[in-house]
C-alpha positions in Angstrom: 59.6 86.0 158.6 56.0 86.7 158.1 54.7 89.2 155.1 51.8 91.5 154.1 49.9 88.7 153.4 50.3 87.0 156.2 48.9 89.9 158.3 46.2 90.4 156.1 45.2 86.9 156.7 44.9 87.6 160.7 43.7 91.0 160.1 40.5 89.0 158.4 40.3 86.6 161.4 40.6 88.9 163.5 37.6 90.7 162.2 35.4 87.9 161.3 36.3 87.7 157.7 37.6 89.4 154.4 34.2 90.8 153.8 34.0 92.3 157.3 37.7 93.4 157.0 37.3 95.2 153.5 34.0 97.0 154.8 36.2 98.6 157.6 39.0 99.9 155.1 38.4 103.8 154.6 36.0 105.0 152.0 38.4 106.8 149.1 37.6 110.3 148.6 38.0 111.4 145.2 41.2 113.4 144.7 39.5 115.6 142.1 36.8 116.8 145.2 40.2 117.2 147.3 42.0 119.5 145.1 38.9 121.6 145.3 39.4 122.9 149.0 39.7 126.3 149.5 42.7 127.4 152.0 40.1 127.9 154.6 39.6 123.9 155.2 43.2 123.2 155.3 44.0 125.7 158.0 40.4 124.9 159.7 41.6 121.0 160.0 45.1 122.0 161.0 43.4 123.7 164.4 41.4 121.6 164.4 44.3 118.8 164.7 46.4 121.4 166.6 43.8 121.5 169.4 43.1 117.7 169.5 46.4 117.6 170.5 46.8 117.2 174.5 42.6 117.7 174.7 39.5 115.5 174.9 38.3 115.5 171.3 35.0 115.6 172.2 35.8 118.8 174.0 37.2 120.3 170.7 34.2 119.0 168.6 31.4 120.4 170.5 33.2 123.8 170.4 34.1 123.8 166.7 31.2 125.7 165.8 32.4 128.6 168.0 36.1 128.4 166.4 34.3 128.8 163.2 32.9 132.2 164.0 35.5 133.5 166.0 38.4 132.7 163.5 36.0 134.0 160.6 35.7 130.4 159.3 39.4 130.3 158.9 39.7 132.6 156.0 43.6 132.6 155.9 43.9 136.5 154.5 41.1 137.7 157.0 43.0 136.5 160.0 46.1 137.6 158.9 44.9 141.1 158.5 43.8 141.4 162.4 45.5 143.1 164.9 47.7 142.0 167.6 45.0 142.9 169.9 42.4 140.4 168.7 44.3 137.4 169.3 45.7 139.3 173.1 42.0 138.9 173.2 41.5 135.9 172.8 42.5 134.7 176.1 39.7 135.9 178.1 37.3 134.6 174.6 35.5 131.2 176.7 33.8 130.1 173.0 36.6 128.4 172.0 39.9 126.8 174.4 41.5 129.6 175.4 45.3 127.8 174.6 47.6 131.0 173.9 50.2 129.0 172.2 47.8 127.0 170.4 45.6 129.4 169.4 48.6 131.8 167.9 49.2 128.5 165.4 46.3 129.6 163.3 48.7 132.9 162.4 51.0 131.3 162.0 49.6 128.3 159.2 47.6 131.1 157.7 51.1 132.1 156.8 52.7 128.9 156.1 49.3 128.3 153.8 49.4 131.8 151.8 53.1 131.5 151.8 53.5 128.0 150.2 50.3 129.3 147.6 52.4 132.1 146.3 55.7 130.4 146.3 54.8 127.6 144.5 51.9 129.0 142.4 49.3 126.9 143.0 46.7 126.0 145.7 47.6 124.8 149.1 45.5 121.5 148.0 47.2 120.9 144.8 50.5 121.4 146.7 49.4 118.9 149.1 47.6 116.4 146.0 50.6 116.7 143.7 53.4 115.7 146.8 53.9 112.2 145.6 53.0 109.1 148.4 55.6 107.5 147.6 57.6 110.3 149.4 54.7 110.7 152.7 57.6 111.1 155.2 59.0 114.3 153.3 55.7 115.8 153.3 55.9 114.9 157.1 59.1 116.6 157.2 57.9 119.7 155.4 54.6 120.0 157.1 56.6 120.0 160.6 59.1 122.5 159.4 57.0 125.0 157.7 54.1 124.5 159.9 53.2 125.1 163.9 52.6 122.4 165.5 52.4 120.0 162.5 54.7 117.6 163.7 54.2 113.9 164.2 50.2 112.3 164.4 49.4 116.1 163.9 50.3 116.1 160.6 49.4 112.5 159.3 45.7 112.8 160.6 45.3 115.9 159.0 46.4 114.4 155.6 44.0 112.0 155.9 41.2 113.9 156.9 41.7 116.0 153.7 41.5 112.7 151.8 45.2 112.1 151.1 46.2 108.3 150.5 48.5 108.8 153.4 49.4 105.4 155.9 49.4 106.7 159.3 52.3 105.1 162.1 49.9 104.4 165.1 51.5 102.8 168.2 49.7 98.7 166.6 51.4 99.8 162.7 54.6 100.6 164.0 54.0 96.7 166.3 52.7 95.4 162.6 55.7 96.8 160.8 58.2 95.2 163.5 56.3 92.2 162.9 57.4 92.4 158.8 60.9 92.0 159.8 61.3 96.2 160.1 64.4 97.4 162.1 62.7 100.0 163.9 61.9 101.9 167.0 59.4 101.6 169.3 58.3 105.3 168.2 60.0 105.7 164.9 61.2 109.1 164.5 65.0 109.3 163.0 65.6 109.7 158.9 66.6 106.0 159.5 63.5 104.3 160.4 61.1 106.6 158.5 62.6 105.9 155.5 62.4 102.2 155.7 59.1 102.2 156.8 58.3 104.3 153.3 60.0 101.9 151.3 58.1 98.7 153.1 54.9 100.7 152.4 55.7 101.5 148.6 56.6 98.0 148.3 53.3 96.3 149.9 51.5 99.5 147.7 52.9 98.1 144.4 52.8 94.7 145.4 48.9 94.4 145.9 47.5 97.4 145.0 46.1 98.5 147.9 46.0 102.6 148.7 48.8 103.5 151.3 45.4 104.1 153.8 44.1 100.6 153.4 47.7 99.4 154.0 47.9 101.4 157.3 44.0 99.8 158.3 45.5 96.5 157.8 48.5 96.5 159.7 46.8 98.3 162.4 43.9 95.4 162.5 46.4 92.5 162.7 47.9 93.3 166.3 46.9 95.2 169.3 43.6 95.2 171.2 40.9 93.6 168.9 38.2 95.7 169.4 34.6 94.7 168.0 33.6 96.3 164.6 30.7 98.5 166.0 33.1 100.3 168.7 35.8 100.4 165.5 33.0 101.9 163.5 32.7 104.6 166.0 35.4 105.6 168.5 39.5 103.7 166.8 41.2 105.5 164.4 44.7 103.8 163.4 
C-alpha cells in the first residue's frame, strides 16, 4: 500500500518538480480577512456556485455584474423584504439566467444566512471560520440541509472560494484516495465513506502539516489527466 508521501512524490514528477508542485498549491487567505465578509459575499458566492451548477461558467461570469444589480449586491435583508412580484419578475429579466428554481435559492439562503446569524449570535463568516476542519463533512451536511442547492461540489467550492481550509472530493481525489488504500465509492456520498475520507485527511493534515486545501491539490495532481502548469494555472480546479 502506497501513502501520502508516495503521491506526493509523483504529484512532483508529474509536475516537473517540488518547486513547480508547491508554486501550484493555493495561496492561504488569511482567516482574520475571511471572518470579515459581510453576509452579502456569502450569499453572492452561494448563487454564484448555485448557477455554475448545470451552466457554462463563463456564461455565469460575464453576467455577474448584472446579478449584482439586480439582486441589490446580495444584501440578504433587502431581498428578503421584496415582494412576490419581483422575483415572478424575474423570469422575463434577460440580465441575468432567467432559472426560476435557481434564482428563488437566493430567498431562500438569504434566509438560511440571517437565520443561522441570529440563532447562533454571530456572523455567517464566523459561523463558517469557527466550524472546525477536522469535522468538513458535517459542515457539508449542514450546508446541504439548511441551504438550497448547497449540496455536494456546490458546497465545497464555495468554502473554498471564501478562503476556508476545506479539501474538495473531485472525481482524480476520490481516484487518489482509492489509491491510499480507502474503501470507497466511486462518488462517495454515504456517512460511511465520507467519514473515512475525513479521518484519512486529518491524518495526512497532522501528519505533515499541510492545510486540508494543499492536501486536496496533491492528491488531485498525482492521478488523472496531467495537464501542463500554464492550462492548470488557468482553466483545472480540483
Amino acid at each position: 500500500m502506497i501513502n501520502f508521501q508516495d503521491l506526493k512524490k509523483r504529484a512532483e514528477t508529474r509536475k516537473g518538480g517540488s518547486d513547480i508542485l508547491a508554486q501550484l498549491l493555493p495561496a492561504p487567505i488569511p482567516e482574520s480577512a475571511c471572518r470579515k465578509l459581510g453576509s452579502h459575499v456569502f450569499l453572492s458566492q452561494m448563487t454564484r456556485g448555485v448557477f455554475n451548477a448545470g451552466f457554462v461558467w463563463r456564461v455565469i461570469e460575464k453576467k455577474w455584474p448584472d446579478f449584482e444589480d439586480v439582486f441589490l449586491s446580495f444584501d440578504c435583508e433587502k431581498l428578503l423584504n421584496l415582494p412576490d412580484e419581483f422575483w415572478d419578475a424575474c423570469a422575463e429579466n434577460k440580465r441575468i439566467v432567467r432559472n426560476i428554481p435557481k434564482i428563488f435559492t437566493i430567498r431562500e439562503n438569504a434566509s438560511f444566512i440571517l437565520k443561522t446569524e441570529q440563532e447562533e449570535g454571530k456572523s455567517f463568516a464566523d459561523f463558517i471560520f469557527d466550524w472546525p476542519s477536522e469535522d468538513l463533512i458535517g459542515l457539508w451536511s449542514h450546508l446541504k440541509r439548511n441551504g438550497s442547492r448547497l449540496g455536494g461540489m456546490t458546497g465545497q467550492y464555495l468554502l473554498r472560494r471564501l478562503g476556508k481550509d476545506a479539501f474538495l472530493l473531485s472525481q482524480d481525489v476520490v481516484v487518489a484516495l482509492r489509491d491510499l488504500g480507502l474503501d470507497i465509492k466511486d462518488v462517495p456520498t454515504s456517512n460511511r465513506d465520507l467519514s473515512l475520507i475525513q479521518k484519512k485527511m486529518t491524518e495526512i493534515h497532522k501528519d505533515t502539516a499541510f492545510s486540508y486545501a494543499d492536501i486536496s491539490k496533491i492528491l488531485a495532481f498525482s492521478v488523472g489527466v496531467n495537464y501542463p502548469v500554464e492550462f492548470i494555472e488557468t482553466e483545472v480546479k480540483d
